[in-house]
C-alpha positions as CSV (number, residue, x, y, z in Angstrom):
1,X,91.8,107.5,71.2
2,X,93.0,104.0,72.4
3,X,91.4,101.5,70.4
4,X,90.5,103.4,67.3
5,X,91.6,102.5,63.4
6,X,93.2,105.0,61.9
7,X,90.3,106.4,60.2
8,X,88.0,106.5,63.1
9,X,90.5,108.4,64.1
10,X,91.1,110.4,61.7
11,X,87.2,111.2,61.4
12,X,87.0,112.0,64.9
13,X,89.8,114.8,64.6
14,X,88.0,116.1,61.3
15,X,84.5,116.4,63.7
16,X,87.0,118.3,66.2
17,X,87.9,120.6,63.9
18,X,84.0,121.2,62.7
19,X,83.2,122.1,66.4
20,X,86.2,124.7,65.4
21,X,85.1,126.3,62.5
22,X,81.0,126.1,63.7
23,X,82.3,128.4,66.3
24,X,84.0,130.7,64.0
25,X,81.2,130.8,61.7
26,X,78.9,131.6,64.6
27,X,81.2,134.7,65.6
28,X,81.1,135.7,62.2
29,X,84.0,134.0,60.2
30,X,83.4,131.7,57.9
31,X,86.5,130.6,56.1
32,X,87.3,128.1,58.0
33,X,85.0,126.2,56.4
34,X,86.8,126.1,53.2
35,X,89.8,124.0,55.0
36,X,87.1,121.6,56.4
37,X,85.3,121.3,53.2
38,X,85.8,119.2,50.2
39,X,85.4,121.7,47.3
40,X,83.3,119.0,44.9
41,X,80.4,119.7,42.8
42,X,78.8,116.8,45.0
43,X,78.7,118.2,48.0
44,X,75.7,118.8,49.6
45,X,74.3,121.4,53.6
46,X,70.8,121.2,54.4
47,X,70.3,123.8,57.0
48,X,68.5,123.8,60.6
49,X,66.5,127.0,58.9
50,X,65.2,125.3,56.1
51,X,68.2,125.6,53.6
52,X,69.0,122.8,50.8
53,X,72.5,123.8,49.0
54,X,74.1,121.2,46.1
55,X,78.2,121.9,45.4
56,X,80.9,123.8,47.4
57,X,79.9,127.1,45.5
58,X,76.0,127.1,47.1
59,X,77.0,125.7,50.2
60,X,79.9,128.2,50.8
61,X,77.5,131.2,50.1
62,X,75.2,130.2,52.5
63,X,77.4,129.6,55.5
64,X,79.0,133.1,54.4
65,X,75.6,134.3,54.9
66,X,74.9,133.1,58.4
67,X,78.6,134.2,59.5
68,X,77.7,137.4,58.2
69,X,74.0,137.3,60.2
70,X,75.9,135.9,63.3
71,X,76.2,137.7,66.3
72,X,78.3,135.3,68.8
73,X,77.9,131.4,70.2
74,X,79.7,129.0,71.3
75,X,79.0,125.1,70.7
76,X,80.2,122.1,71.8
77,X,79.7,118.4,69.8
78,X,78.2,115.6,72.4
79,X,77.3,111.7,71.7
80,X,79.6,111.5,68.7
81,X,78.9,108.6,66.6
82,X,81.3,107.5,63.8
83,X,81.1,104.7,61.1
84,X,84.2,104.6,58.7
85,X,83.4,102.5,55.6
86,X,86.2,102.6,52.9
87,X,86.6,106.5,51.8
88,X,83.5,107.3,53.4
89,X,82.4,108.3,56.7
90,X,78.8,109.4,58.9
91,X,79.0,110.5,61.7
92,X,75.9,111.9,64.2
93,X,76.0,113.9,67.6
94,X,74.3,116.7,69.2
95,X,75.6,120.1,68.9
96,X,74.6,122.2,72.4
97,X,75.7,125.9,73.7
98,X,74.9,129.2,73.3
99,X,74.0,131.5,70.8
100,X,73.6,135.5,70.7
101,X,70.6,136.5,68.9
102,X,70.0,140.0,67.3
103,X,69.0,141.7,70.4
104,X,72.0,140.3,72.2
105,X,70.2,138.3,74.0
106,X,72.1,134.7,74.5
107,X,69.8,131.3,73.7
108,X,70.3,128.0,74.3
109,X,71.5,125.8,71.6
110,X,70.3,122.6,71.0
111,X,71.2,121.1,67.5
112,X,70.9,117.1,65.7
113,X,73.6,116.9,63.0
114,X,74.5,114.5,60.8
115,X,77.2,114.5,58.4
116,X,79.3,112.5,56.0
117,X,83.0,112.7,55.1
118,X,85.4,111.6,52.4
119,X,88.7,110.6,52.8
120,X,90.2,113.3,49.7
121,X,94.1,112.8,49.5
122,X,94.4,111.0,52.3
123,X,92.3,113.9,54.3
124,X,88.7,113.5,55.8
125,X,86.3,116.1,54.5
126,X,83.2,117.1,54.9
127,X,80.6,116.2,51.9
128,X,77.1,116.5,53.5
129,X,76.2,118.2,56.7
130,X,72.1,118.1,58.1
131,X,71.0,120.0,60.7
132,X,68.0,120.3,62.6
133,X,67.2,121.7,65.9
134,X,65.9,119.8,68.7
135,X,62.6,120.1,69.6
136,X,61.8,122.2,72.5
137,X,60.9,120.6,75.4
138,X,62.9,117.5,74.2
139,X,66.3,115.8,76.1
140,X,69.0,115.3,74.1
141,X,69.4,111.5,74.5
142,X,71.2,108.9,72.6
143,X,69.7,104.9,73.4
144,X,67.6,105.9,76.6
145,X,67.3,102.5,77.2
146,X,71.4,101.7,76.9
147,X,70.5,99.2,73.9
148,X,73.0,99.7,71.3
């Protein structure tokens, strides 16, 4: 990560490790996501289904839920876009892969996320995470035109 401030960096690894625990929440594991996860009252998941969750407590229960739902998938973070301001941090990519349905059956996975992170004793984590799934039909592009 030539190049990179420290808490870029740092960011970076922390969307690393959300690819990490996305996957073991989609084969049905989901505490992962209390290492990734700032435990807060603040803290805030609006789901690709439709889901709004406020605090660790909500959000936590729903993730727990999908792992529990989940069935198998495998997801890989693409165009990764960080901005570090002080202790906070947004970052937006595409999430794409595979995912097993109910009927085993594995579907294409195309997701927009967006989240934000805290620095929290000197570790990044996650406060807010958005996620909506791409239209079908639709490219995953970032700046078609190469304008920045």
């Amino acid at each position: 990560m030539t190049g990179l401030s420290n808490d870029e960096a740092g960011v970076r690894s922390a969307v690393d490790q959300w690819i990490v625990v996305l996957n073991a929440m989609l084969n049905g594991d989901p505490k992962p996501l209390a290492g990734l996860y700032s435990h807060a009252r603040d803290v805030t998941y609006m789901g690709a289904e439709g889901t709004y969750r406020i605090g660790w407590d909500a959000t936590y229960a729903d993730w727990s839920a999908q792992a529990e739902k989940s069935t198998g998938g495998q997801v890989d973070a693409a165009d990764v876009y960080v901005v570090v301001s002080g202790d906070l941090a947004a970052v937006q990519h595409f999430s794409r892969g595979h995912v097993r349905q109910p009927d085993g059956q594995m579907n294409e996975a195309k997701v927009r996320e967006s989240s934000v992170f805290r620095k929290e004793n000197g570790t990044w984590k996650m406060i807010a995470h958005h996620a909506d799934g791409v239209p079908n039909g639709r490219r995953l592009s970032r700046n078609p035109s190469g304008a920045r």
